[in-house]
C-alpha positions in Angstrom: -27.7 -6.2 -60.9 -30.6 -5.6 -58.8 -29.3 -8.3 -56.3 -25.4 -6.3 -56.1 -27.5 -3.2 -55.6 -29.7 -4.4 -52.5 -26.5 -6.3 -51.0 -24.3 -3.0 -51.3 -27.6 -0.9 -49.2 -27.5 -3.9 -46.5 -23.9 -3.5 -46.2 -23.9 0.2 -45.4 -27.0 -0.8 -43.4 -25.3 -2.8 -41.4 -22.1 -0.9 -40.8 -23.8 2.6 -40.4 -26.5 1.1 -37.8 -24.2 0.2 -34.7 -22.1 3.8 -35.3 -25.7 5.5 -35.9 -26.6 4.0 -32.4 -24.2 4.6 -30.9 -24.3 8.5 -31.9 -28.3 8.5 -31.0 -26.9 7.1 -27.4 -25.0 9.7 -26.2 -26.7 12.6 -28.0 -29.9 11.5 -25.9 -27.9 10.5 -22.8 -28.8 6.3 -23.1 -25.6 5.4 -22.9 -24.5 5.2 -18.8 -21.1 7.0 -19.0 -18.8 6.6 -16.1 -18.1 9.5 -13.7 -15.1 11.1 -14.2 -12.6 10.8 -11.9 -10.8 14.0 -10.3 -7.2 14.4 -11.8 -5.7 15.6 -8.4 -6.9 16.9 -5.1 -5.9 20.2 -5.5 -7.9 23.1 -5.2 -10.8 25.1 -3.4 -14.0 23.2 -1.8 -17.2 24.2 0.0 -19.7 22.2 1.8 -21.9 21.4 4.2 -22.0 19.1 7.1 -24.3 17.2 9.6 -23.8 14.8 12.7 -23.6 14.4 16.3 -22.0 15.4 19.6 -21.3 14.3 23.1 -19.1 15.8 26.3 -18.5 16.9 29.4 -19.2 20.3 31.4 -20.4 21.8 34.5 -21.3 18.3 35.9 -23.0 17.4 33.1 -22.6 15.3 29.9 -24.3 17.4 27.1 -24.8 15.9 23.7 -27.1 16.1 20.6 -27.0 17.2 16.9 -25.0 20.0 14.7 -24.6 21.1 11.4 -23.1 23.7 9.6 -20.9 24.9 6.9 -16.9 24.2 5.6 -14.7 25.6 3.4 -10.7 24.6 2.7 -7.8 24.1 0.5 -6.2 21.0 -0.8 -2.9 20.5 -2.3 -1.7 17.5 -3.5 2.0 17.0 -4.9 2.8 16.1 -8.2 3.5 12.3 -8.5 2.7 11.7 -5.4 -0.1 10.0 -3.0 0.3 13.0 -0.4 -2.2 15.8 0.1 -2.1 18.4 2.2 -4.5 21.2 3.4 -6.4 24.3 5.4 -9.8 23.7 6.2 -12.4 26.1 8.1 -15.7 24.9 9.7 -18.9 26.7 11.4 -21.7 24.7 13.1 -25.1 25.5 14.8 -24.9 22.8 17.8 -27.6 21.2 19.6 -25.2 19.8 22.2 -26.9 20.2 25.9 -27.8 18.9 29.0 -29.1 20.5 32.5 -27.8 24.2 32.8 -25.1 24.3 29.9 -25.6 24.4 26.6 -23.3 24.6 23.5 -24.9 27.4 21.1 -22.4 27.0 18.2 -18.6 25.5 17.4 -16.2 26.1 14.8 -12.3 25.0 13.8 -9.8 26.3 11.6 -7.5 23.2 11.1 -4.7 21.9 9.2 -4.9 18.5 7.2 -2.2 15.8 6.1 -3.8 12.9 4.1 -3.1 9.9 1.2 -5.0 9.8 -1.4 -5.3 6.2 -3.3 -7.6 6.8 -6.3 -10.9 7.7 -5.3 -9.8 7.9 -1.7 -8.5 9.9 0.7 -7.5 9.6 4.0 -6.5 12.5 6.5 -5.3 13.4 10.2 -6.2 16.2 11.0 -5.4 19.4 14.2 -5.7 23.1 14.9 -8.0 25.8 16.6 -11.0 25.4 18.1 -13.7 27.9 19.5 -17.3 28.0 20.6 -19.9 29.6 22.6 -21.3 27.9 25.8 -24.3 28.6 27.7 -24.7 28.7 31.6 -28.4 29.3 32.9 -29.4 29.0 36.7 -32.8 29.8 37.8 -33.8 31.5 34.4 -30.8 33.7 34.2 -28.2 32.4 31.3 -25.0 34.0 30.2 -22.7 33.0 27.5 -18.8 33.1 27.0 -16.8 32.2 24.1 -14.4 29.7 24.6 -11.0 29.3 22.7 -9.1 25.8 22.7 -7.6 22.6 20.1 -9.0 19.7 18.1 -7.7 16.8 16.5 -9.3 14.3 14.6 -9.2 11.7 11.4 -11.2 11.5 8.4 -11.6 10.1 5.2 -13.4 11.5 1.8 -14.5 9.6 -0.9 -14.8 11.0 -4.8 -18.1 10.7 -6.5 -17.0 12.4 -9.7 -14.6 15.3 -11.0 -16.2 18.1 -8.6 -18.0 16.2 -5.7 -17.2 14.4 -2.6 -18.7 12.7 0.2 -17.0 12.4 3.4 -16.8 11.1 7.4 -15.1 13.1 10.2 -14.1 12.0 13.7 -13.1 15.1 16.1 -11.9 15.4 19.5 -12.8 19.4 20.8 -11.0 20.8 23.9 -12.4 24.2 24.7 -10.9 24.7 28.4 -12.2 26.5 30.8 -14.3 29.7 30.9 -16.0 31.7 34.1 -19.9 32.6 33.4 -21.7 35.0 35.4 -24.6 33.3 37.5 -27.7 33.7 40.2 -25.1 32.3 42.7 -21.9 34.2 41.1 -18.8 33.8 38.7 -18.7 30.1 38.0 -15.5 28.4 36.3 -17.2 25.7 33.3 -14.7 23.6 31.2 -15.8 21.4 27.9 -14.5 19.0 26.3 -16.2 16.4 23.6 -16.2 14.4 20.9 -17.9 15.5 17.4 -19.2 12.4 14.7 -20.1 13.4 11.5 -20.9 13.4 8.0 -20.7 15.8 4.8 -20.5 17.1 1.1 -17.9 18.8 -0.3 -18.1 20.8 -3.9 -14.6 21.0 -5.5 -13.4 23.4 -8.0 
């Protein structure tokens, strides 16, 4: 009798003990679990960016570091790999060389992409702005300069919320007349933008 009765404990023992882990596990966060992957693209994002730039203007070929802020829209259709979307971006630039100097940029572009999982690939074109700087002999003036971009990307999902992404842009800002020492002075840019970001979806 005794014998039944420690072979029936053992038994419950040994069925309760892997389930009892197992509980124990993800209560206390042992268990790795996988990140979740987002459902669709859709929906509102923010994020932040950081990278580099390089052009052209007033004889010179300006370049150095940015960062700054985006914001945008994605809408993916149902059943399908195809995403489309608005994005808006603001960043602090570093971008100078000799007399000229590029104080800040910023786009409001459209975006067509695939998405293939946790992928997503995008071309992408719109409006682009920024403010220049022109200084001769210690006098500077600035003028903000209206033009197009156009660029490819691709973004990667880390889980349900974030992404990480890469950014190529080509920025077109035409020409713009600055007041100088030596008078009105016609400056055009154009450039090239590299960089890298975060993105926080809803």
């Amino acid at each position: 009798m005794k014998m039944r009765t420690l072979a029936g404990f053992a038994a419950l023992a040994l069925a309760a003990g892997p389930a009892a882990a197992a509980d124990l596990s993800a209560s206390y966060g042992y268990a790795p679990q996988p990140a979740a992957l987002p459902s669709s693209w859709t929906g509102f994002y923010i994020g932040a960016n950081a990278g580099y730039g390089w052009g052209s203007a007033a004889g010179e070929s300006p370049n150095g570091f940015l960062g700054g802020v985006q914001a945008g829209y994605n809408l993916q259709f149902a059943g399908s790999p195809m995403v489309i979307g608005l994005e808006t971006d603001f960043d602090w630039s570093g971008v100078s060389a000799g007399s000229f100097k590029m104080n800040y940029f910023g786009t409001v572009r459209g975006r067509v992409g695939f998405a293939a999982d946790r992928f997503l690939v995008y071309g992408t074109g719109g409006l682009a702005y920024g403010e220049g700087e022109y200084q001769v002999f210690g006098l500077s003036n600035t003028q903000t300069s209206w033009g197009w971009t156009l660029g490819l990307g691709a973004e990667y999902a880390i889980d349900r919320n974030w992404s990480a992404r890469a950014e190529y842009l080509y920025v077109d800002l035409g020409n713009s007349t600055y007041g100088s020492f030596v008078g009105p002075t016609t400056i055009g840019y154009d450039g090239n933008v590299v960089r890298a970001g975060v993105n926080y979806r809803f």
